[in-house]
N, C-alpha and C positions, 0 to 999 in steps of 0.2 A: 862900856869899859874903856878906861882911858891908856893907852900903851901908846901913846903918841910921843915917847921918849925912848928913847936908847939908851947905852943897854940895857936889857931886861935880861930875865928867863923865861921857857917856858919848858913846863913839864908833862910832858905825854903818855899817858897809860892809854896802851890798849888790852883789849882785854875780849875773853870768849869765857862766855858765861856756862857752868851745869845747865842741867834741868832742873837743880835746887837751887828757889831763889828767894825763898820766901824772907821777908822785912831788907831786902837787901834792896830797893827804892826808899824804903824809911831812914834807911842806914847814908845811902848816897847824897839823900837832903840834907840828913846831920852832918855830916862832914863838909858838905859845899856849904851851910851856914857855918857851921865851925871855922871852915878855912878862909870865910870871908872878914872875921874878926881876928885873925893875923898880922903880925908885923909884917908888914913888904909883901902882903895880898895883893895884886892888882885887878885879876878878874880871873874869869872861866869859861871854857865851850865846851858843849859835850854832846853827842849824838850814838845813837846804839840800834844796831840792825842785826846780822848777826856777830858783827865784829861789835864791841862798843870803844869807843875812841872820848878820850877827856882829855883838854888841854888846859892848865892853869897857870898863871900867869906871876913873875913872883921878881921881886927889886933885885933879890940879890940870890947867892948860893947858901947862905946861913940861913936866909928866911924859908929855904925849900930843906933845907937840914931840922930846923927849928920842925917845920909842920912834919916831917916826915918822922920825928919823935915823941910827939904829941901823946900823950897819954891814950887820949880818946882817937885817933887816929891810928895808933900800933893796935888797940882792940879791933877796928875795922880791917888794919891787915890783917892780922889773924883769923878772922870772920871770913874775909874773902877767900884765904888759903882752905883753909877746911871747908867749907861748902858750895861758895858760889863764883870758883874763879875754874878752869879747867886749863889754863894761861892766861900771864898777863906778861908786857913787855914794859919798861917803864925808861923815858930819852929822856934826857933832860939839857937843854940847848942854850944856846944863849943868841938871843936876837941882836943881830948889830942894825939890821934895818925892816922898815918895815910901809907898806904902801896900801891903798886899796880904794876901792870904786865901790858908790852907789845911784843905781838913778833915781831920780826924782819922778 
């Protein structure tokens, strides 16, 4: 993921899942493909324990308005509200810097 530019956005859903979850992994893949053929997509992280936390990564505030209307995206919200969300919180930030370490 390349976000070695400023500024960006990023947009943060956490979320605490039912115990109905059924295609809701099948559902998570289509949308992070979907969202990755977006205008001003930049990238994604996402990790789920019992909190699940997504962070996606986006050029501008229209392109995260853009995917946040998405035909096939507002069905996934609804999908999530009725069955398999029990809360979710959703930030949406705007990165002015950004740094980070790997070892070799």
């Amino acid at each position: 993921m390349n976000t070695k530019f400023t500024p960006y956005y990023a947009v943060i859903f956490t979320s605490i899942q039912t115990e109905t979850i059924e295609g809701y992994t099948e559902m998570a893949q289509q949308m992070e493909d979907l969202a990755k053929k977006q205008a001003g997509f930049i990238g994604i992280e996402s990790a789920r324990n019992t909190v699940g936390i997504t962070v996606s990564y986006w050029k501008s505030l229209e392109a995260i308005q853009q995917w946040k209307q998405h035909a096939d995206h507002v069905i996934a919200q609804q999908k999530g509200i009725k069955d398999w969300y029990t809360y979710y919180n959703v930030r949406i930030c705007k990165v002015e810097r950004e740094y980070d370490f790997s070892k070799k």
